[in-house]
N, CA, C and O of each residue as an XYZ file, in Angstrom:
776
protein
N     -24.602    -15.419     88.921
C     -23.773    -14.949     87.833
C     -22.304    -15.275     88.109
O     -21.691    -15.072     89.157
N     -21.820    -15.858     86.891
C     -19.863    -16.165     86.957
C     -19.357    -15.403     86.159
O     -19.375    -15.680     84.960
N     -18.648    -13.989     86.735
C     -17.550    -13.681     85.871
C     -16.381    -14.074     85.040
O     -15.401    -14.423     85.698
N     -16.291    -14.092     84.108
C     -15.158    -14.601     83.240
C     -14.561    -13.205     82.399
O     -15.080    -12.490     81.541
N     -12.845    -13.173     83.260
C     -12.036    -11.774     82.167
C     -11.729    -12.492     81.027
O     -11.086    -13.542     81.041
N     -12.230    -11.881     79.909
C     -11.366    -12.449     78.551
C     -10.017    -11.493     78.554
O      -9.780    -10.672     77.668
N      -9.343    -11.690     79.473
C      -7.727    -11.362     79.093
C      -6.952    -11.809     80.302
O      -7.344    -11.987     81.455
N      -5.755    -11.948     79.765
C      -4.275    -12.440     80.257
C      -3.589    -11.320     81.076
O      -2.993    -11.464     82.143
N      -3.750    -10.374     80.498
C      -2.987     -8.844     80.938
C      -3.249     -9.178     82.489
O      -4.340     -9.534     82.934
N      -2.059     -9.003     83.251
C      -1.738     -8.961     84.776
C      -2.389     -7.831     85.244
O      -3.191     -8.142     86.124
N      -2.358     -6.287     84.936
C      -2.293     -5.380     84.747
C      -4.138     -5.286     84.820
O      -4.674     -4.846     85.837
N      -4.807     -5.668     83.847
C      -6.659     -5.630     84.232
C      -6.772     -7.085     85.014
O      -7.936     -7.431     84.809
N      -6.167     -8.033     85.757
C      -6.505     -8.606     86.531
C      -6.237     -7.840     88.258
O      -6.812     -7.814     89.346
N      -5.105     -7.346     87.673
C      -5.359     -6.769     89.504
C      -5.902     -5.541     89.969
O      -6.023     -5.119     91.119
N      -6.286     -4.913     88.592
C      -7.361     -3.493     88.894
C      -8.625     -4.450     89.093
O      -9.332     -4.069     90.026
N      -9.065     -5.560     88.465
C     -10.608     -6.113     88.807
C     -10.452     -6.607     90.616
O     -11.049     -6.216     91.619
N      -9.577     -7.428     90.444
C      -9.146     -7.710     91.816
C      -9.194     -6.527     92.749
O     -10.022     -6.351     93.642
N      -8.169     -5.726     92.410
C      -7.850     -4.506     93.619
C      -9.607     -3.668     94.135
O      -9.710     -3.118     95.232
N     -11.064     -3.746     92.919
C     -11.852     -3.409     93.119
C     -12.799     -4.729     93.694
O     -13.976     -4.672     93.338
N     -12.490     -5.680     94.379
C     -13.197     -6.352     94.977
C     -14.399     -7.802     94.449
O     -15.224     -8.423     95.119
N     -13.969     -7.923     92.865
C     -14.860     -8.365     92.018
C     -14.062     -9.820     91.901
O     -12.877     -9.875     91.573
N     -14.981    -11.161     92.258
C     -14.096    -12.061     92.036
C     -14.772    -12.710     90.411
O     -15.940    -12.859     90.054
N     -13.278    -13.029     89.592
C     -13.679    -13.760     88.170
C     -12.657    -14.600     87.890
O     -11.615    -14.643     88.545
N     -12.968    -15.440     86.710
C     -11.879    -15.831     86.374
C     -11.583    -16.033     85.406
O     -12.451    -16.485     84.658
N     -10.276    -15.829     84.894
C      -9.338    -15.487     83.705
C      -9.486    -16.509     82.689
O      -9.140    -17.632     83.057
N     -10.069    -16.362     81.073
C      -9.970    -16.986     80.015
C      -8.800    -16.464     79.361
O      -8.432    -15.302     79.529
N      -8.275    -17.188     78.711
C      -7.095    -16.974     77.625
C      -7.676    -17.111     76.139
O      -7.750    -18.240     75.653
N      -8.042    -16.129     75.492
C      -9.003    -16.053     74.229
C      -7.767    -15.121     73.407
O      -6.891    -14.408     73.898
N      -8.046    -15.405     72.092
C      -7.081    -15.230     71.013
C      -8.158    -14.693     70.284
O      -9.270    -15.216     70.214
N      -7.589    -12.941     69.383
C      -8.354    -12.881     68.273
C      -7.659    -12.316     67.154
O      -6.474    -12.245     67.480
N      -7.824    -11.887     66.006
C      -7.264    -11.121     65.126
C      -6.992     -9.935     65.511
O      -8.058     -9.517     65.965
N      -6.141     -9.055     65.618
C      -6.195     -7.604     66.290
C      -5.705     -6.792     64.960
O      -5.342     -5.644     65.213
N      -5.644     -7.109     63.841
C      -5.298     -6.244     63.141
C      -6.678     -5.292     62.346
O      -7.779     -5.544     61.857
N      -5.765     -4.036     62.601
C      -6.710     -3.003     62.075
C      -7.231     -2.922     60.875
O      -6.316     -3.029     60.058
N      -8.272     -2.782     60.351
C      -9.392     -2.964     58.878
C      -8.970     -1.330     58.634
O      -8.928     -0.349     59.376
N      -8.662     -1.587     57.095
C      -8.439     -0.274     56.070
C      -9.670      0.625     56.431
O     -10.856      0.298     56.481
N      -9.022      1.974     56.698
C     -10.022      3.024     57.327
C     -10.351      3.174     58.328
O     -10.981      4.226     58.432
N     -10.218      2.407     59.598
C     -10.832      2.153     60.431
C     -10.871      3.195     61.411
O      -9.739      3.329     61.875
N     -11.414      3.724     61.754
C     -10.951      5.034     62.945
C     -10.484      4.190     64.287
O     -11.314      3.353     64.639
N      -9.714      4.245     64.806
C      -9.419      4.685     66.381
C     -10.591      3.988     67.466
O     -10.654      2.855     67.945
N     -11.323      4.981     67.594
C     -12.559      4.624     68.571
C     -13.456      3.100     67.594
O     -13.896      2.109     68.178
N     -13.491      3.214     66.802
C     -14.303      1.846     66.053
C     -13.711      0.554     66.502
O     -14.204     -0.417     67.077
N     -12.257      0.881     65.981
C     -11.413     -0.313     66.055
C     -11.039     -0.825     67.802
O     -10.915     -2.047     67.891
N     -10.899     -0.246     68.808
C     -10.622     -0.391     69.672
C     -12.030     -1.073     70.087
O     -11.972     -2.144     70.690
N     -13.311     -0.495     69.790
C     -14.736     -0.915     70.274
C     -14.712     -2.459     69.631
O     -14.809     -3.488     70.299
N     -14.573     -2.385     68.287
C     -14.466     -3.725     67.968
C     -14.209     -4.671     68.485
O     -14.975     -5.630     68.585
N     -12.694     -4.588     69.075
C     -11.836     -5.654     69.352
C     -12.241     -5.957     71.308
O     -12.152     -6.947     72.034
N     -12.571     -4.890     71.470
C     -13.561     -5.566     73.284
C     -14.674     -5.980     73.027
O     -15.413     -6.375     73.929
N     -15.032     -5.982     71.766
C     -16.416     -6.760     71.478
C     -16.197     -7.995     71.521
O     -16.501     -8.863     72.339
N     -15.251     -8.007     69.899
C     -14.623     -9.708     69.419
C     -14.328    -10.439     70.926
O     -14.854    -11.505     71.246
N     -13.530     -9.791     71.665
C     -12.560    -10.441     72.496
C     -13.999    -11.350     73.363
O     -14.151    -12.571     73.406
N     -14.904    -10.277     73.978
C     -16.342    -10.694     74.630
C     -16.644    -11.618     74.145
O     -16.849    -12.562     74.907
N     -16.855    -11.881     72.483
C     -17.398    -12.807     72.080
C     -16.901    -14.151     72.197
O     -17.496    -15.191     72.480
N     -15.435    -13.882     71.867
C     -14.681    -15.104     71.666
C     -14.436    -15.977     73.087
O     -14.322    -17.202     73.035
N     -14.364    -15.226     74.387
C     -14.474    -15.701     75.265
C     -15.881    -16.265     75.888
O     -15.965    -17.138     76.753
N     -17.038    -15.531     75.219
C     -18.208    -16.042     75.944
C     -18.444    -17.691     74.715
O     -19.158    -18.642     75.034
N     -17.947    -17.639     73.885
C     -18.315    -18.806     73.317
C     -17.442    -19.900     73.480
O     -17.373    -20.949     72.841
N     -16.623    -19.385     74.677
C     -15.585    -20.491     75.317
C     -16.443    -21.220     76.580
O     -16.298    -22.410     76.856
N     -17.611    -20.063     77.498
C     -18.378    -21.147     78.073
C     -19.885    -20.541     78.229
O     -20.409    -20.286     79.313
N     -20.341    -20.402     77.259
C     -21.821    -20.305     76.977
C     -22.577    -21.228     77.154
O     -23.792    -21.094     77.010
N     -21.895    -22.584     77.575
C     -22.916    -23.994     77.999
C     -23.034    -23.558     79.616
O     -23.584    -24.436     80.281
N     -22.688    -22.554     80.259
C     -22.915    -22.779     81.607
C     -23.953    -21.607     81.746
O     -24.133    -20.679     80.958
N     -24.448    -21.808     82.663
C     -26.329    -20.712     82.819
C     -24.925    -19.312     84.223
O     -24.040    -19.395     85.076
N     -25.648    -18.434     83.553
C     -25.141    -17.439     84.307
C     -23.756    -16.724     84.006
O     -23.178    -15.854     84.657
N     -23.381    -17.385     82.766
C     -21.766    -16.744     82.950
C     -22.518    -15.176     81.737
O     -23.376    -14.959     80.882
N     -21.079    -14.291     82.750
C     -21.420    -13.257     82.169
C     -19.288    -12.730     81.787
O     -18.350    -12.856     82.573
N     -19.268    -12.279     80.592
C     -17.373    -12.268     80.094
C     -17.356    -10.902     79.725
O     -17.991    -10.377     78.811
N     -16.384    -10.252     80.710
C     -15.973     -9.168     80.344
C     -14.216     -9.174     79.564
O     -13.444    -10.124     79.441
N     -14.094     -8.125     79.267
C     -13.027     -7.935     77.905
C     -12.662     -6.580     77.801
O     -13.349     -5.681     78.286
N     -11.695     -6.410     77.239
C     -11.037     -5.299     76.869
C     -10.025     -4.804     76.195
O      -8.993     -5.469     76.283
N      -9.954     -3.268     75.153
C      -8.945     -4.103     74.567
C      -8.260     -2.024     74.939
O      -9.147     -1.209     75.188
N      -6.918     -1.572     74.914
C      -6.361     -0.212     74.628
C      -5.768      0.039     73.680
O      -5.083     -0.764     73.046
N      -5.924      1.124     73.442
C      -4.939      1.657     72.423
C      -4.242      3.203     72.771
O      -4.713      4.060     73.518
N      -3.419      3.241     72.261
C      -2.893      4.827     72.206
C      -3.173      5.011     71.031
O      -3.231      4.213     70.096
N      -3.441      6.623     71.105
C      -3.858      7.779     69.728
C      -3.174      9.040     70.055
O      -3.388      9.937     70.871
N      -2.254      8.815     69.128
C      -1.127     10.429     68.856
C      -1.648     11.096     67.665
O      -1.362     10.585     66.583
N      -2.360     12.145     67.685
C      -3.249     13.125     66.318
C      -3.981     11.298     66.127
O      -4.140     10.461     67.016
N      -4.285     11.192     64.664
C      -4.976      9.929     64.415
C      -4.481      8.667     64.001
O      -4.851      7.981     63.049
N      -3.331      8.385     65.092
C      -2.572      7.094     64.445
C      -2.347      7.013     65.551
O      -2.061      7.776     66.473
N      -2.557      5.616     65.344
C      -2.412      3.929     66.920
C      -1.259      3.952     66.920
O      -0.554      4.030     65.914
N      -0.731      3.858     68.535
C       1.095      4.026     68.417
C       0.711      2.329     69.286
O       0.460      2.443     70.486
N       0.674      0.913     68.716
C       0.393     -0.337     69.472
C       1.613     -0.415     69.927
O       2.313      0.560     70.198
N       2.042     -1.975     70.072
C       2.975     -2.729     70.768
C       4.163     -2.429     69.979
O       4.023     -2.599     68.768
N       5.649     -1.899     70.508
C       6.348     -1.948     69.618
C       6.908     -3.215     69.279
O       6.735     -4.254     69.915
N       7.636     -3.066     68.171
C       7.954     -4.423     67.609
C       9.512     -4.697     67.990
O      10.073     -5.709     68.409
N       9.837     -3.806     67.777
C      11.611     -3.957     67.823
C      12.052     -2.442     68.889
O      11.235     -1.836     69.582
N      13.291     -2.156     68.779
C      14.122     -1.045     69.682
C      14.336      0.240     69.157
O      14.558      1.155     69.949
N      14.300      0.489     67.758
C      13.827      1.414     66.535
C      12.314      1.976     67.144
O      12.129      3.144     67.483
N      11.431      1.052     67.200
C      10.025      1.310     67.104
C       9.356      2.010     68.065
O       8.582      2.947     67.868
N       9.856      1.257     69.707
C       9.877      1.579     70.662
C      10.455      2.804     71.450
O       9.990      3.430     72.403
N      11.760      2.958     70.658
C      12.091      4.625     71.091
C      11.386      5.409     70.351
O      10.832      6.341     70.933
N      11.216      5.287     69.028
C      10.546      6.099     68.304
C       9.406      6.961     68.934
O       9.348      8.171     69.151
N       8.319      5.723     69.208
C       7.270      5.990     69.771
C       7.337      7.340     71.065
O       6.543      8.269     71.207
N       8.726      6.979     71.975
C       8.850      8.303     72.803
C       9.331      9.212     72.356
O       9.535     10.221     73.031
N       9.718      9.094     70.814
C      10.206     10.864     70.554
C       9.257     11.071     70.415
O       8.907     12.198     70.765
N       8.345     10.267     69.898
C       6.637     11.442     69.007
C       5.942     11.710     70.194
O       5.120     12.624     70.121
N       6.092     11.043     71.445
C       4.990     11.064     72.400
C       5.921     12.891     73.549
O       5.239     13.753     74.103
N       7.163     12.868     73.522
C       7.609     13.588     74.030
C       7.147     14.844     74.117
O       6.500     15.322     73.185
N       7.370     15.431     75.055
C       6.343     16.639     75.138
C       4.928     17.001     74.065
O       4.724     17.841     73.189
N       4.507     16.414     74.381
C       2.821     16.572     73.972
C       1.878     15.904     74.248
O       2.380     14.913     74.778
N       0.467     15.740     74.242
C      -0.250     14.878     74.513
C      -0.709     14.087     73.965
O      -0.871     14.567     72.843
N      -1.291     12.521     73.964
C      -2.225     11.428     73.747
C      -3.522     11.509     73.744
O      -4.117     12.547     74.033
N      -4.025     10.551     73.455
C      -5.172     10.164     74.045
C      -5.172      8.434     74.027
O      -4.882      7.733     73.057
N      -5.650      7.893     75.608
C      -5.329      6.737     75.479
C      -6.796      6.032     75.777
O      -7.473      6.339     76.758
N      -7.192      5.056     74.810
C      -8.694      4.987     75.120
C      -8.545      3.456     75.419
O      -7.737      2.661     74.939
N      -9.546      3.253     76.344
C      -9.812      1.707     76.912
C     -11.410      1.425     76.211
O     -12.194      2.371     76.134
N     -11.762      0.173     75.764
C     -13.148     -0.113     75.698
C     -13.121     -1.316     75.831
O     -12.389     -2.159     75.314
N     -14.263     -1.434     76.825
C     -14.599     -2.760     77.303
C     -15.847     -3.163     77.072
O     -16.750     -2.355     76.854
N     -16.046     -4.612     77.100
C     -17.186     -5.251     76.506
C     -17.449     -6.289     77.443
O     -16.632     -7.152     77.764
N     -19.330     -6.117     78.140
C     -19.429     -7.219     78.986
C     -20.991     -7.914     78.058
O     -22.108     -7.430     77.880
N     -20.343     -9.273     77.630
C     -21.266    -10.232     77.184
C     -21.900    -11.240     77.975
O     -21.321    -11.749     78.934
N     -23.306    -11.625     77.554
C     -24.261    -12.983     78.127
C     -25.128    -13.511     77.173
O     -25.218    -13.259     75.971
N     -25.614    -14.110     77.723
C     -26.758    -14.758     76.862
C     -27.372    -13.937     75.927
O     -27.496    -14.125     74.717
N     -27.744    -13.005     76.613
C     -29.021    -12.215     76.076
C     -28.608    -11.025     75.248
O     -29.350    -10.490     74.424
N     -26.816    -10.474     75.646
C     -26.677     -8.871     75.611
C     -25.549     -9.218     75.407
O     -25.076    -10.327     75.657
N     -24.747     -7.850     74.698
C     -23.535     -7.558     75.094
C     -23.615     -5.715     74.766
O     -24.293     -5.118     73.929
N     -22.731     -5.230     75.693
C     -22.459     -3.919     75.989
C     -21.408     -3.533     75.926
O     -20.623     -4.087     76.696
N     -20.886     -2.518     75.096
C     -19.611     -1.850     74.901
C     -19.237     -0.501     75.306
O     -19.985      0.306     74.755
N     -18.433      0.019     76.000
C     -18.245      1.468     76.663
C     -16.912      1.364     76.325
O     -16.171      0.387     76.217
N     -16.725      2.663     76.164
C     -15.233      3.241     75.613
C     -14.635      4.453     76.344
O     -14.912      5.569     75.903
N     -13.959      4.355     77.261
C     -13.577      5.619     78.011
C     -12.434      6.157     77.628
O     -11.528      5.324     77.680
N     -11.958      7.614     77.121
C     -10.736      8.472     76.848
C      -9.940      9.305     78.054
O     -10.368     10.164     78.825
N      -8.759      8.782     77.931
C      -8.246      9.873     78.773
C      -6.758     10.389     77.884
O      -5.904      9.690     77.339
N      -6.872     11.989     78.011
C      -5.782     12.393     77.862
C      -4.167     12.315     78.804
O      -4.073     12.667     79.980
N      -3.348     11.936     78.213
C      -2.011     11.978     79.055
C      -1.037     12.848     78.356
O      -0.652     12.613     77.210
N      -0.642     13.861     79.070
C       1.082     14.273     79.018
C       1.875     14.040     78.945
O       2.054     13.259     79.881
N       3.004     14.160     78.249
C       4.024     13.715     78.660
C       4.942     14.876     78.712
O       4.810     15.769     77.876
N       6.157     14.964     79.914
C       6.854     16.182     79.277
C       7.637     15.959     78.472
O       7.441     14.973     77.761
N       9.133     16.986     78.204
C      10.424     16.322     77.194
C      11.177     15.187     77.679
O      11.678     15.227     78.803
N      11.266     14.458     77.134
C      11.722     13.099     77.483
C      13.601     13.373     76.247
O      13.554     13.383     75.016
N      14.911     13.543     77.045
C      15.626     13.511     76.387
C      16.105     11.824     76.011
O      15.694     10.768     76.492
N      17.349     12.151     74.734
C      18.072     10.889     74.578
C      17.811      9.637     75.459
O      17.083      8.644     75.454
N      19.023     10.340     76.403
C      19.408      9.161     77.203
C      18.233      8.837     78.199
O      18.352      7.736     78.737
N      17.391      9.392     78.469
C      16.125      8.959     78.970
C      15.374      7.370     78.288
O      14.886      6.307     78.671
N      15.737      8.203     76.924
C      14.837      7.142     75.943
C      16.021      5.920     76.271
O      15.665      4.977     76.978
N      16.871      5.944     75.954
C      17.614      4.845     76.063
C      17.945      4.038     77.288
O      18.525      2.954     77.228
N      17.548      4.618     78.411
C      17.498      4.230     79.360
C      15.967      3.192     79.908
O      15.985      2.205     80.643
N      15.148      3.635     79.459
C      13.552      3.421     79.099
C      13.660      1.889     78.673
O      13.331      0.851     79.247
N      14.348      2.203     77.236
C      14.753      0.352     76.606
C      15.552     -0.357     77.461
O      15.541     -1.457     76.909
N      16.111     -0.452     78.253
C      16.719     -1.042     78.684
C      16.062     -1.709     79.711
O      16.293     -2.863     80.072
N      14.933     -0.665     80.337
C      14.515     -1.574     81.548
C      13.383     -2.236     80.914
O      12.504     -2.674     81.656
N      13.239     -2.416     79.285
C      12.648     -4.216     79.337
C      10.678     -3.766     78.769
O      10.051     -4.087     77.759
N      10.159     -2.658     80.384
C       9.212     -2.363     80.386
C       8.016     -1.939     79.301
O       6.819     -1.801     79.553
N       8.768     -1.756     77.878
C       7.527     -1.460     76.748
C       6.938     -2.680     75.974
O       5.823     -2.669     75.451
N       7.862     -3.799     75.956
C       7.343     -4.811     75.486
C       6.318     -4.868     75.239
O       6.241     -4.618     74.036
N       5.268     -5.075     75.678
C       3.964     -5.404     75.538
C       2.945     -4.457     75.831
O       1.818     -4.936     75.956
N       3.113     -2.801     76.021
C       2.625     -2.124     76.207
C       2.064     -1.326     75.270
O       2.839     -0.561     74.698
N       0.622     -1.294     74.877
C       0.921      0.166     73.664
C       1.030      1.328     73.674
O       0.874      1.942     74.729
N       1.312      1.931     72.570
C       2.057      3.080     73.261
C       3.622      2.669     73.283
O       4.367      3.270     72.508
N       4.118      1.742     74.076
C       5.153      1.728     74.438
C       6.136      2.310     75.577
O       7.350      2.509     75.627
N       4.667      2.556     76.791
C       5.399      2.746     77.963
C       4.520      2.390     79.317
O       3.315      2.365     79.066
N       4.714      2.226     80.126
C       3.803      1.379     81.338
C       3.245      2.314     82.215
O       4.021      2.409     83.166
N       2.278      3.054     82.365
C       2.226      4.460     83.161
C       2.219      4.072     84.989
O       2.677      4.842     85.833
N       1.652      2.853     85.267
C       1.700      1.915     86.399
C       3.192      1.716     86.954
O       3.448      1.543     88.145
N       4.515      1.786     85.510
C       5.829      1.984     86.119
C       6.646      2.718     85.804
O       6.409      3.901     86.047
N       7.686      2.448     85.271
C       9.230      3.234     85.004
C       8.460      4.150     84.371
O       8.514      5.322     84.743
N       7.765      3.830     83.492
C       6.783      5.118     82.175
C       6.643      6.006     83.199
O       7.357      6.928     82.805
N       6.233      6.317     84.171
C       4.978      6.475     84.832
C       6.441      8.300     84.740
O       6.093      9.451     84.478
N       7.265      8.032     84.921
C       8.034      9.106     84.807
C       8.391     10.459     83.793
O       8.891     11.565     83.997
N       7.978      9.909     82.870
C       7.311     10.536     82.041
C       6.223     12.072     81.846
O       6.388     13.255     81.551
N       5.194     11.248     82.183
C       3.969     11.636     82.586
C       4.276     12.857     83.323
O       5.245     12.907     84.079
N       3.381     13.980     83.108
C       3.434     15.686     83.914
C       2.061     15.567     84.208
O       1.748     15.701     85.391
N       1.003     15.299     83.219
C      -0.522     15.280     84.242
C      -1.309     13.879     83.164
O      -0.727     13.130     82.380
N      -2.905     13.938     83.545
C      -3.713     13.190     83.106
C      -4.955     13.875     82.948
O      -5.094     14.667     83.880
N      -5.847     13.894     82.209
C      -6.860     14.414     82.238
C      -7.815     13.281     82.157
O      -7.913     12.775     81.039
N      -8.442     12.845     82.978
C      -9.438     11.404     83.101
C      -8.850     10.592     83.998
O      -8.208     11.022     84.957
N      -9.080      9.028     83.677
C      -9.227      8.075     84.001
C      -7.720      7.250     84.158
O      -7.333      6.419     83.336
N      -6.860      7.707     85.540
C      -6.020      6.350     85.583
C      -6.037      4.838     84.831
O      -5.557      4.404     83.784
N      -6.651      4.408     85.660
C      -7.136      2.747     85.566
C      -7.470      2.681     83.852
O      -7.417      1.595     83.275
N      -7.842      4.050     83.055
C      -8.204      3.831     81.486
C      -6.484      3.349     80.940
O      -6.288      2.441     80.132
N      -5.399      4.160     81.571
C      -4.311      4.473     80.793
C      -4.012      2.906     81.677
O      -3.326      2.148     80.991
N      -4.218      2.602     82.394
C      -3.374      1.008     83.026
C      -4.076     -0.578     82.254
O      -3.692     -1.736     82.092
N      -5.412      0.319     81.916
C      -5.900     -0.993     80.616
C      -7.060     -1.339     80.897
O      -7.503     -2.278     80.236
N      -8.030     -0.671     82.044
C      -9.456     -1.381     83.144
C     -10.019      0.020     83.176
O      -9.565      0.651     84.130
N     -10.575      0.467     82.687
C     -11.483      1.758     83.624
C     -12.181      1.433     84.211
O     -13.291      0.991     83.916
N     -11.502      1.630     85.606
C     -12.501      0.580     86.839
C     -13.511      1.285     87.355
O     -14.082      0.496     88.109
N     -14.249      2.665     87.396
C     -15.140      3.388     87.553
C     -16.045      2.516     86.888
O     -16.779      1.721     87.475
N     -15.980      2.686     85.545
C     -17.204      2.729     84.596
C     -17.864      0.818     84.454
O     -18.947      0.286     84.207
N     -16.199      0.263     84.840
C     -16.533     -0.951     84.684
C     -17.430     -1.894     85.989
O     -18.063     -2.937     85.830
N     -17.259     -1.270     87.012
C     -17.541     -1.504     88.223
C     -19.174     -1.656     88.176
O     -19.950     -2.571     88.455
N     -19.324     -0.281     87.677
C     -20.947      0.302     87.930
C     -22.111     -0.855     86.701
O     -23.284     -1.199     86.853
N     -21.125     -1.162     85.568
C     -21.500     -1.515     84.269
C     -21.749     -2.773     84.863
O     -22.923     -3.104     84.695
N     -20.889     -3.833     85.675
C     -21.325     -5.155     86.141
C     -22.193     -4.744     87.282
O     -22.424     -5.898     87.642
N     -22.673     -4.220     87.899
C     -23.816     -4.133     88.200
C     -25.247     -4.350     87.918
O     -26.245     -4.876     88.409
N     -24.832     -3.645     86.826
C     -26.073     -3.986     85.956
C     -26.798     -5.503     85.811
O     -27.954     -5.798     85.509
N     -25.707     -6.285     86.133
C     -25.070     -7.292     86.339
C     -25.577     -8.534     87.034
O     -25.629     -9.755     86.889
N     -25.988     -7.383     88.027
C     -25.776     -7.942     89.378
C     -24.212     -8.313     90.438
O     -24.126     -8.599     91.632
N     -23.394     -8.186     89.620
C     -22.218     -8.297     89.876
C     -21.597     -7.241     90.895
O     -21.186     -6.104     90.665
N     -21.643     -7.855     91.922
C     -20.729     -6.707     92.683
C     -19.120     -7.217     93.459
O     -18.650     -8.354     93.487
N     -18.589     -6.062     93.979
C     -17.378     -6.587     94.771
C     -17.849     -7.290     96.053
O     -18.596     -6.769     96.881
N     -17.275     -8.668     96.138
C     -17.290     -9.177     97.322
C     -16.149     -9.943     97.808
O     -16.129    -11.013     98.418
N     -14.993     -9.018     97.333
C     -13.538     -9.116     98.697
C     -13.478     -8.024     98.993
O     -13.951     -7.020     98.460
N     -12.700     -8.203    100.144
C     -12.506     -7.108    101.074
C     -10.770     -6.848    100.809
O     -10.260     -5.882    101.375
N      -9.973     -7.677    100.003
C      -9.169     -7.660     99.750
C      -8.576     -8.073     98.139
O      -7.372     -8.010     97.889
């Protein structure tokens, strides 16, 4: 069996890495925009599906490849707080997130020949009061860019944060518990030691 990550994110390459699993990285493109109605948990399942797919039909001519994927989102009450767009958007996002909680869900999708499997893990995060100049300080160091949500819990974000209820590795973009055990299934196990 050949692992293949369908994603770019630095961030689920070195949680797969840091758990001992060697693969290697496709760069797969899909539509990520959300379908009218869509709940939360659907849409997030979706898009580690698509992503599975789109990468396994990048090398489905080879016997054994098996493509894992993934996609996060943040959920404040029932609305996706994604990537911000601009410096408006991005602070925004930390007034609403400021003292109260999330839920930040990861779902990942491992495809093959025969199967594909989707798991969706939730974890709640805290945040405490986050004043002004906090927030403005936040933009500056660069760090929400590409994060959804709009803060990195792995860094500067990470300050934020008062507790977690679940899954680290869910809020960093890999729930490496669930994903670990799931390539097993696999046959896939860790074999670095580093």
């Amino acid at each position: 069996m050949t692992l293949y990550l369908a994603s770019t994110s630095p961030r689920r390459r070195e949680l797969l890495a840091q758990a001992g699993i060697d693969f290697t990285v496709l760069d797969i493109a899909i539509d990520e925009q959300q379908r009218p109605n869509e709940l939360p948990t659907a849409y997030v399942e979706r898009l580690a599906k698509e992503k599975a797919e789109a990468g396994f039909s990048a090398v489905e001519a080879e016997e054994g490849a098996v493509v894992l994927a993934a996609d996060t989102i943040v959920v404040l009450e029932d609305d996706i707080l994604g990537k911000p767009s601009s410096e408006d958007a991005a602070k925004g996002m930390l007034r609403a997130l400021s003292g109260r909680s999330h839920v930040v869900m990861t779902a990942f999708a491992i495809k093959t020949a025969e199967e594909i499997r989707v798991q969706r893990v939730n974890t709640t995060v805290f945040f405490r009061n986050i004043s002004s100049k906090e927030i403005d300080w936040y933009w500056q160091t660069g760090e929400q860019s590409d994060k959804a949500g709009g803060y990195g819990i792995q860094g500067k974000g990470g300050v934020f944060v008062s507790a977690i209820s679940g899954s680290y590795t869910t809020v960093v973009g890999l729930p490496l518990s669930e994903v670990v055990v799931a390539l097993q299934n696999f046959d896939i196990y860790p074999t670095r030691s580093q």
